[in-house]
Structure formats: structure tokens, C-alpha cells
C-alpha positions as CSV (number, residue, x, y, z in Angstrom):
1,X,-14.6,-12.4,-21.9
2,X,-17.3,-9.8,-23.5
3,X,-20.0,-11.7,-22.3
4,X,-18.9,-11.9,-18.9
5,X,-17.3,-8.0,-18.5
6,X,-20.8,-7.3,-19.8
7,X,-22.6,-9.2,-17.0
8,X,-20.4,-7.6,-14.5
9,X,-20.9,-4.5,-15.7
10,X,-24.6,-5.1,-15.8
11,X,-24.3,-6.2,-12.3
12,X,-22.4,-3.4,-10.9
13,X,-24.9,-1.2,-12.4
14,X,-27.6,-2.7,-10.0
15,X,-25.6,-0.7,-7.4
16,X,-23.5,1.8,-8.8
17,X,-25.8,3.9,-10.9
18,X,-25.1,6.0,-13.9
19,X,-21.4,5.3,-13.5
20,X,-20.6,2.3,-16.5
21,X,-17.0,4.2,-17.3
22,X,-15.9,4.4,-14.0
23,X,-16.6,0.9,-13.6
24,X,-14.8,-0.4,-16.6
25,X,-12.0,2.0,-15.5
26,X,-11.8,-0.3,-12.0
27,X,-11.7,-3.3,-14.3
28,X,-9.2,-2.6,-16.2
29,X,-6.8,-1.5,-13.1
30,X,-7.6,-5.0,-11.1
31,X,-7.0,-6.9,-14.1
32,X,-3.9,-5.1,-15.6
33,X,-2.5,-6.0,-11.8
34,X,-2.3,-2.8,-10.2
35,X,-4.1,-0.6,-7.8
36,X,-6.7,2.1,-7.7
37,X,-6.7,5.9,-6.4
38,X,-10.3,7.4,-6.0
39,X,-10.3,11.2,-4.9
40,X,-13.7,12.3,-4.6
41,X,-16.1,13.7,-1.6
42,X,-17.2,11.6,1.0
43,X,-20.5,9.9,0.0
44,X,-20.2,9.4,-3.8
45,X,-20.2,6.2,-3.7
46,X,-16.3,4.5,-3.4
47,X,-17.2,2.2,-0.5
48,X,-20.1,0.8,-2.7
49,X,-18.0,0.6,-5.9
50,X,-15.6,-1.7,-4.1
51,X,-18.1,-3.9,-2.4
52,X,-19.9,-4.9,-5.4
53,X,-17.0,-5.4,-7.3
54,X,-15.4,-7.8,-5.1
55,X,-18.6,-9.8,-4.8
56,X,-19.4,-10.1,-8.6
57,X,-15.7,-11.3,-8.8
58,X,-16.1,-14.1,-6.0
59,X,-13.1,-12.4,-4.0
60,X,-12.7,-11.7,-0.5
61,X,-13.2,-8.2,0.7
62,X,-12.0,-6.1,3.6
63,X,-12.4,-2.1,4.2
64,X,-10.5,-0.3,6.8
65,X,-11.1,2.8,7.6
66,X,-8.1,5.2,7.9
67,X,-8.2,7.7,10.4
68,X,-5.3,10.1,12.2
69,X,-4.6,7.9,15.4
70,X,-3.8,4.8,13.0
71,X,-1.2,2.7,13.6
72,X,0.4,0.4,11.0
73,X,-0.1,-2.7,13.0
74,X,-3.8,-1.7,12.9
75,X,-3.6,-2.8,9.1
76,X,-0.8,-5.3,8.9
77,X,-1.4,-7.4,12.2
78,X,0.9,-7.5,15.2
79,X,2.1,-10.2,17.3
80,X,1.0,-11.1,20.6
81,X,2.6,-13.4,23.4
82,X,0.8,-16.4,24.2
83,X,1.9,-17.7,27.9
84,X,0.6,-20.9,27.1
85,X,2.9,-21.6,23.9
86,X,5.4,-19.6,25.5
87,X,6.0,-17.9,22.1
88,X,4.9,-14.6,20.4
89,X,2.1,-15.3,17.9
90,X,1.1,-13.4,14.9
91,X,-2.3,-12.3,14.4
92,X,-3.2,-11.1,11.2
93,X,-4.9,-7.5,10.1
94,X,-6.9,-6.4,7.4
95,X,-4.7,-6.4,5.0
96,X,-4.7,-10.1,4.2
97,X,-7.4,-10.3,1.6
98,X,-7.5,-9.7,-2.1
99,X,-9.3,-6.5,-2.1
100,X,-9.0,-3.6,0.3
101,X,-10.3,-0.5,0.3
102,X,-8.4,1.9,2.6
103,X,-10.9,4.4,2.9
104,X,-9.5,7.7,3.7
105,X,-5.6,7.2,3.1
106,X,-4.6,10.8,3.5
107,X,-6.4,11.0,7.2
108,X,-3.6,9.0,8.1
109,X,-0.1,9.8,9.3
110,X,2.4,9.0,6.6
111,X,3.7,6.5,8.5
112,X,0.8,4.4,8.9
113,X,-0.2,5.6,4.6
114,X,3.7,4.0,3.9
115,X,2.7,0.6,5.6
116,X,0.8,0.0,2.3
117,X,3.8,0.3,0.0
118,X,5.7,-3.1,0.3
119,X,2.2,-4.8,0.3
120,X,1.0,-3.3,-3.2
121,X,4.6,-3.3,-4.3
122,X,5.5,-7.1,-3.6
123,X,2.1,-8.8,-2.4
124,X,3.5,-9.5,1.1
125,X,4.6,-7.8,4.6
126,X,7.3,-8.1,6.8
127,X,6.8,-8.2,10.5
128,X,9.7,-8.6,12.7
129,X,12.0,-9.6,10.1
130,X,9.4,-12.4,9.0
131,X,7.9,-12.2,5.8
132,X,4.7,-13.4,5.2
133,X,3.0,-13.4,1.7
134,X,-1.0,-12.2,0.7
135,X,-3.0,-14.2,-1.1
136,X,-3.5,-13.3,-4.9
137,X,-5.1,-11.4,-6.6
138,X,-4.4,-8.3,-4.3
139,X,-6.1,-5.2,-5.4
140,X,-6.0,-2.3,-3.2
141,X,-8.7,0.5,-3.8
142,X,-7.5,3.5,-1.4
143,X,-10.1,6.8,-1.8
144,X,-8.5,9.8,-0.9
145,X,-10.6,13.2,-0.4
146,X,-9.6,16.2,-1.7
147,X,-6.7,17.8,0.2
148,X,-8.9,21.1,1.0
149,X,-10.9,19.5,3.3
150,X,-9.3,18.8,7.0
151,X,-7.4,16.8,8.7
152,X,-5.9,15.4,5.6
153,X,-2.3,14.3,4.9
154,X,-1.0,14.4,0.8
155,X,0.2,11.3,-0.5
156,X,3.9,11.4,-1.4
157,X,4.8,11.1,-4.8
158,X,6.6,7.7,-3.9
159,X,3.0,6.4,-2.9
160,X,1.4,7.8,-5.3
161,X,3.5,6.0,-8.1
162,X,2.4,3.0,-6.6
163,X,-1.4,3.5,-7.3
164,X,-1.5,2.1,-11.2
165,X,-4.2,4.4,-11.8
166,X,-6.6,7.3,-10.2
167,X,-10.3,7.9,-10.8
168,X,-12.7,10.2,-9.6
169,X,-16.1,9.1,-9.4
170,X,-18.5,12.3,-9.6
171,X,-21.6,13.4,-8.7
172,X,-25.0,11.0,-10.5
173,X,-26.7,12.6,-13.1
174,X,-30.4,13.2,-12.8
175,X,-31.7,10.5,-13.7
176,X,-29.0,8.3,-11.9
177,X,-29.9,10.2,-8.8
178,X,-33.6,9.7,-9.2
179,X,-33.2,6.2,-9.2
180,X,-31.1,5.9,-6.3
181,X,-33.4,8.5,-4.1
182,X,-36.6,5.9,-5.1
183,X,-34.4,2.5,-4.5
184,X,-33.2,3.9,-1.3
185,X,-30.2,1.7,0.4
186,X,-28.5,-1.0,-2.0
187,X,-27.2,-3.0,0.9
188,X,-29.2,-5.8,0.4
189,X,-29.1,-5.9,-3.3
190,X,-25.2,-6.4,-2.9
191,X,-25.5,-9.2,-0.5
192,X,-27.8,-11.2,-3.0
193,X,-25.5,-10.5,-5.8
194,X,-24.0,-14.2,-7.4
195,X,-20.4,-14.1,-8.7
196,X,-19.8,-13.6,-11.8
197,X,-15.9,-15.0,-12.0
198,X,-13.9,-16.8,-9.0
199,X,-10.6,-16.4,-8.2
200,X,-8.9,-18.7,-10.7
201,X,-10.8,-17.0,-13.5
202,X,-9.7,-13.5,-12.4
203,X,-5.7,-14.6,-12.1
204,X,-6.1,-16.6,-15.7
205,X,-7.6,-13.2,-17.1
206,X,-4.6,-11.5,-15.9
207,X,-2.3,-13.8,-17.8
208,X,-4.3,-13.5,-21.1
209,X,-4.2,-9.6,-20.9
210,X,-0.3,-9.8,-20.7
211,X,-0.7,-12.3,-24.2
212,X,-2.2,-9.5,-25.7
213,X,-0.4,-8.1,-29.0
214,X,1.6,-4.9,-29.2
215,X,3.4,-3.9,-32.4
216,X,6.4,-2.6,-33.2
217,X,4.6,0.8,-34.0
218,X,2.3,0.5,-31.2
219,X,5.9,0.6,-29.0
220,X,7.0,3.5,-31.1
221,X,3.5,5.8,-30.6
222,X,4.0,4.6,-26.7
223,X,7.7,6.0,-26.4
224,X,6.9,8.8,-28.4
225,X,4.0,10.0,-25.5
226,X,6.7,9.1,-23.0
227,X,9.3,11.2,-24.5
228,X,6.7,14.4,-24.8
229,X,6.0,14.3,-21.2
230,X,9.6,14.4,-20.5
231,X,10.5,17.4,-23.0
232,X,6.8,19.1,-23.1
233,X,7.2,22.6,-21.6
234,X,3.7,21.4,-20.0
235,X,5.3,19.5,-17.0
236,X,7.6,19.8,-14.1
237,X,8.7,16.3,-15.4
238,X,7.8,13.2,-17.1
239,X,6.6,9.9,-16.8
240,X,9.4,7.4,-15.4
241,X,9.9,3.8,-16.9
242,X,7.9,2.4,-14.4
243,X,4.8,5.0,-15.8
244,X,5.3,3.5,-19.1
245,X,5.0,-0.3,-17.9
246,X,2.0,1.1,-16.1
247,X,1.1,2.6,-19.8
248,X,1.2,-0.5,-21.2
249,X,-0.4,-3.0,-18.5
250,X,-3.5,-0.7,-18.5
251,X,-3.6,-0.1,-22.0
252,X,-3.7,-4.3,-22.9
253,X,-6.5,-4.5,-20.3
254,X,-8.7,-1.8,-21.6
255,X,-8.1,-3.7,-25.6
256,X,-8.8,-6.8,-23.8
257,X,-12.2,-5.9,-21.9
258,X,-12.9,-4.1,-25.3
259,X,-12.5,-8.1,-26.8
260,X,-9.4,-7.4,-28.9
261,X,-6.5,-9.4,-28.8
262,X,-3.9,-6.2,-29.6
263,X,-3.7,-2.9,-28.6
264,X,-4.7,0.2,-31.0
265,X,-3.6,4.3,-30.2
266,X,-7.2,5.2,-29.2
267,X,-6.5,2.3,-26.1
268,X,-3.7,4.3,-24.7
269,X,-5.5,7.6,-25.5
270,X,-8.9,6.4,-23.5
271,X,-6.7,5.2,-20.1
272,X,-3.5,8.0,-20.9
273,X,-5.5,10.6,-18.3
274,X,-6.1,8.4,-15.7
275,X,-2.6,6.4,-15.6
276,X,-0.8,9.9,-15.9
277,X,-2.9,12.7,-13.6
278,X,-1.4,12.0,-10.2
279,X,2.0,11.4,-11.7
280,X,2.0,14.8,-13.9
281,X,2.4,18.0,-12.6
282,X,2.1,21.5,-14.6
283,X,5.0,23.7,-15.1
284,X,2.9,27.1,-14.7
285,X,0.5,26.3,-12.1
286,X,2.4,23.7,-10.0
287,X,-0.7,22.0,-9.9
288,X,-2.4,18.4,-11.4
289,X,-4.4,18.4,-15.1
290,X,-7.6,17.5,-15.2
291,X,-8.3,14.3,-16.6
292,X,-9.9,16.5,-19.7
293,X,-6.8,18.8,-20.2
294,X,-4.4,15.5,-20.2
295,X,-7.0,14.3,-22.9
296,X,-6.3,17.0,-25.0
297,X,-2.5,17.3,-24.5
298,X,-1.9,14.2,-25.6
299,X,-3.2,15.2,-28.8
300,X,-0.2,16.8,-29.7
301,X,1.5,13.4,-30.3
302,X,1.2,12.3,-33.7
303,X,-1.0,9.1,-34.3
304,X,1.3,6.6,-36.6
């Protein structure tokens, strides 16, 4: 799998300039079977990041752009009556594909940002009392923009739990930036992009990053960062079970891409800030940590 993470990275790099650890980060969140936050400013670069990664992973991709007159038949589909048949008939939205980016969640209503949950939750959607299931994998990648700019609507924390981890993307460095002001577009260069992986590959990753080792002590360090987010004087309150599975999903993905077959602390401690920001909130300020500060306060935890 080294060889071929490396090739996608590589590929994705074509594109996405400058920006290897976010990319790896996005890995590790499709694999480990969840889905991905990105809050950032408009024009950074989230649309792109979720192109190319669908293509170099041969899966189908869809983007839908939120907005504040949405509806959530707009995403899930509705049914229409067909005279002819005689019978309602239900036509599908963009939400049956493996990777969607919902660009611009908080623009919408909450109503319409809630028709999301039972999809990322159990991979299918009811309408009309008729369930009908999504083709796996389903990876959602939502981008969010920062709740100071307007028009905006904040995520609930029962949405936001949802979303197995959140990134932020950034501005390029120099150099980055100089090489995407002399490229100019990268549209094409996405299009021409061969997969890497196909859909079978992708689900059989999946199943080797849940084979991946964790020891008895690994459990222990785990429960022991668990237990100092709930007690910490830090935060208003601390991770729930469903965190720590998140914890541990992400944490056997990032040893896996890494081409171990078991999990070490500095695993958890490289993925802690980005599987814990938008479910930690400080005691003094009310606010979120940066990913930075939630680096450091996890140093307080002893390493076994």
C-alpha cells in the first residue's frame, strides 16, 4: 500500500500544490470510513482537493452546491408522478455517489444541512417511508466557511459528530503559489489523471485498516486521553464513546498509510487535533482549540 499511497499522493500533488499533509489527512478519513469537515475561505482549493481525489481513486464524484433556498429533496431526490405508469416514481439526487462534496453546508438551512445525517450515518436515505441504500464507499467531504462571514448557518454539534474528522486547508506557500500562478487552471490536468485504485481496492483497504494491531497498552494510552478530556479543566466536556471509535478508526488508518501493521502513541498524537477540534470546546473562552493548542494539550497525557 506504500507504493500506491505514494503514487496518489504524487498525483494529487499535480493539482493540489504544497499541500502533501492535508492530503494524507483526506486519506486517512475516506479510508478509516468516515467523513471530512474542511473550514477554510472560499477559493483555497476544497473543490479541487475533492476532484482529484475521487479520480485518482477510480470513484464516482458529485458536488452540490449548498446555498440558503435549498431544499432537501434538492440532494436526496424526490418522486414525481408518471401518468403513464400511473405511479409516483423516484428520481434520484446528488447524493447517490461515493464522494460528495457539499460545498458550503452552513449556507444552508438546518433542515436541508440535517438531510445529510442518516446518509453519512447509515449509507442510505429514506423517502416516503422507502429506504433506499448508496453505493459504497460513501465519503462525504462538506467545506464549511468560517461562521464570520455571511449568510452562514453553524453546524449543530449533532452534525458535527458526524463528520470523522475536520481539516483546514490554508493559504500555499510561496513557492506553492508561484507554481500555481505560472500553471494557471488545473482543470485539464485532472481530467487526464488515470486511477490509481478502483473501487474494490478502496473497500478491501478499508478491511485491512480495521486488521490492524492495537495492544493492550495502546488501549490504555487511548482511554487515558479520553478520560483527560472529560476531567481536564480545559473543556466544557469530553470526547463521547463514539469520539474514541473515531480515535481509533483514524488512528489505524494513519499507521496503515504510514505501512505499519499496529498502531504506535505518535499515530494518535499526529490525527488527535484533527479528530477532536470541532468536538472540543474550551472552558474559558467558549470557543474551539487550534489544531496547534490541541497538539500541545495532549501532551499532558503520559506516553506508556
Amino acid at each position: 500500500m506504500d507504493k500506491a499511497f505514494q503514487k496518489i499522493t504524487d498525483t494529487i500533488s499535480q493539482v493540489v500544490f504544497g499541500k502533501t499533509e492535508e492530503v494524507k489527512l483526506a486519506l486517512t478519513c475516506l479510508f478509516a470510513g468516515g467523513h471530512l469537515l474542511i473550514e477554510d475561505r472560499p477559493g483555497i482549493g476544497k473543490t479541487t482537493l475533492g476532484k482529484v481525489l475521487s479520480q485518482c481513486l477510480g470513484l464516482a464524484f458529485t458536488r452540490i452546491q449548498y446555498t440558503s433556498d435549498m431544499l432537501p429533496g434538492d440532494l436526496i431526490g424526490v418522486s414525481i408522478y408518471h401518468q403513464e405508469s400511473g405511479s409516483f416514481l423516484f428520481h434520484k439526487g446528488p447524493i447517490f455517489t461515493q464522494v460528495l462534496l457539499a460545498d458550503e453546508i452552513n449556507r444552508a438551512t438546518p433542515k436541508t444541512q440535517s438531510a445529510l445525517l442518516e446518509a453519512m450515518e447509515e449509507w442510505q436515505v429514506t423517502v416516503e417511508g422507502k429506504t433506499h441504500t448508496l453505493e459504497k464507499p460513501f465519503f462525504v467531504i462538506a467545506t464549511q466557511n468560517p461562521l464570520e462571514q455571511s449568510g452562514t448557518y453553524p453546524l449543530p454539534e449533532s452534525q458535527l459528530d458526524r463528520f470523522l474528522m475536520r481539516i483546514s486547508i490554508g493559504y500555499p506557500d510561496r513557492k506553492a503559489e508561484r507554481r500555481l500562478l505560472e500553471t494557471g487552471n488545473r482543470k485539464t490536468v485532472i481530467e487526464e489523471i488515470e486511477p490509481v485504485l478502483d473501487t474494490q481496492q478502496v473497500m478491501d483497504i478499508r478491511e485491512q485498516i480495521a486488521a490492524v494491531h492495537v495492544s493492550e497498552t495502546f488501549y490504555d494510552y487511548m482511554q487515558d486521553v479520553l478520560e483527560f478530556t472529560r476531567s481536564s479543566i480545559h473543556f466544557t466536556h469530553g470526547l463521547s464513546p463514539r469520539a474514541g471509535l473515531a480515535l481509533l478508526h483514524t488512528t489505524r488508518s494513519w499507521a496503515f498509510l504510514a505501512g505499519r501493521d499496529h498502531v504506535i502513541p505518535e499515530d494518535l498524537q499526529a490525527i488527535f487535533p484533527f479528530v477532536a477540534s470541532h468536538r472540543l470546546q474550551s472552558r474559558e473562552t467558549m470557543g474551539e482549540y487550534s489544531f496547534q493548542q490541541l497538539k500541545e494539550l495532549l501532551m499532558e497525557v503520559p506516553v506508556p
